[in-house]
N, C-alpha and C positions, 0 to 999 in steps of 0.2 A: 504494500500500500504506500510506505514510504517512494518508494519510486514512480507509482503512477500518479501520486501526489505533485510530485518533484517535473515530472512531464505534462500534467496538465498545467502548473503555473506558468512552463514555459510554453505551454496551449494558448494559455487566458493572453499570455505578455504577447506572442505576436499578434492574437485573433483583435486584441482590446487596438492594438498598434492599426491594423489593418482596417477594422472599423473608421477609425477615425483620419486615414489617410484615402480610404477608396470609397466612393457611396455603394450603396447597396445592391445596383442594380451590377456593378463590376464587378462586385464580390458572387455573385450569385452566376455570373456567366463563366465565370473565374472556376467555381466550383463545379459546374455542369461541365466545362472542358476539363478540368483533371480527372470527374470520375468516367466521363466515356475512354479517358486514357488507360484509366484503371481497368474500365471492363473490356478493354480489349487486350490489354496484358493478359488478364484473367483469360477469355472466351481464346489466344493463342499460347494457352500453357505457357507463361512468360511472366508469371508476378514476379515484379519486384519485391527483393528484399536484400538485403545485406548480409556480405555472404561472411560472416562472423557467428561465433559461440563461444560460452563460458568455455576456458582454455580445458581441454580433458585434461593435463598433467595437476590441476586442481581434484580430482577423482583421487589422484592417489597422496597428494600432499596436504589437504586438508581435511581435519574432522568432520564427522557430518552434521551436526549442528551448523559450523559455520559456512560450510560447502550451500548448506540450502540457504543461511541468507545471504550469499552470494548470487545463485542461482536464480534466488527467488528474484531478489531486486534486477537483476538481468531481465528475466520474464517480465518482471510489473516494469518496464521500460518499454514495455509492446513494440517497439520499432525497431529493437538490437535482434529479435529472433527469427526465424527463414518463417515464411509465409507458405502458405498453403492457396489464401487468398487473397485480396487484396481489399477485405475489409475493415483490416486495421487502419490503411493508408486512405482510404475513404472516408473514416469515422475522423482520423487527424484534420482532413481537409477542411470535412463540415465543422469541424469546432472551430478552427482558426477562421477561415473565413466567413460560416454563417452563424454561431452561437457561441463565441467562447465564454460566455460565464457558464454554461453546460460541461465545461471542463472539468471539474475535478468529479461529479457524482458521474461523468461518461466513461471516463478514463479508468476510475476506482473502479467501476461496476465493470469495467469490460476485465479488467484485473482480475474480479472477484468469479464472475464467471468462464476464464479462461484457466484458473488455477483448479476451479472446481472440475472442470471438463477433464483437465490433463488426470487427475488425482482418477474420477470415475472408469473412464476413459483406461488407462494404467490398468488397474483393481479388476476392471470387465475384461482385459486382455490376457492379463495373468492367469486369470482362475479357467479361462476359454480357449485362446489361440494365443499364449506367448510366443509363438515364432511372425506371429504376423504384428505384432508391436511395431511402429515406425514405419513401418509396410506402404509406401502412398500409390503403390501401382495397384490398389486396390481399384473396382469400377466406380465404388461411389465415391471415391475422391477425386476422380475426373467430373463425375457429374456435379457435384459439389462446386466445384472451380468455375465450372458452364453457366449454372444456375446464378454465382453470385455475378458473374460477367453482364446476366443478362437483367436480374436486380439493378444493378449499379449504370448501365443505363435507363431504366424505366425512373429509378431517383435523378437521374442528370435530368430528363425530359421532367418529370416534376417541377426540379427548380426552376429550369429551362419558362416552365408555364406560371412562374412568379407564386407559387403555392407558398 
């Protein structure tokens, strides 16, 4: 939480900046062109992310107590870990550009929900198919990707119609 904390301030600081430097109608066109970029990363298996992770030589030099709030606050960073889709970088956009006082309860809740998922997610893998853990040539993880591509424009054409 610390961390998603820490990235939404720096949420609110450019969204509050961007409000007050662009009107609303730029900010909203602005938004509608990043996420049709987004959904088409997405819809040509190509999301961005940054191709970084907590270092694995931390696995073996670190206890695990501290290994997890490392990890953890890595994760609650949502924009340091590889992507699947590119809803994290969509929900970044709308905050900065269309709501950033929705910062800190978007950002925490998407934390809160994505540690929950991992933790579930893990737990259902283990007790089921531990060989397919981290597995992403799974079929609905392609569909999964399709579907947010095609989400993520029907939200551009939303804002796109001044909603």
């Amino acid at each position: 939480m610390v961390a998603s904390a820490l990235l939404a301030t720096v949420a609110f600081g450019l969204g509050s900046l961007a409000s007050w430097l662009l009107p609303p109608l730029v900010r909203q066109i602005a938004a509608g062109v990043v996420l049709v970029g987004f959904a088409v990363a997405d819809l040509a298996a190509k999301t961005p992310h940054i191709w970084r992770q907590v270092p694995v030589q931390y696995l073996k030099t670190m206890p695990p107590g501290k290994l997890g709030v490392v990890w953890g606050f890595d994760l609650s960073l949502l924009f340091t870990t590889q992507k699947s889709t590119s809803l994290t970088w969509a929900a970044l956009t709308g905050l900065v550009l269309l709501a950033p006082s929705a910062s800190w309860l978007t950002l925490c809740g998407m934390t809160t929900v994505g540690v929950l998922t991992i933790v579930g997610r893990s737990i259902l893998f283990q007790l089921r198919r531990p060989s397919l853990l981290g597995d992403f040539r799974q079929p609905w993880f392609h569909l999964v990707r399709r579907t947010t591509g095609v989400a993520l424009v029907g939200v551009a054409v939303y804002i796109a119609l001044g909603a």
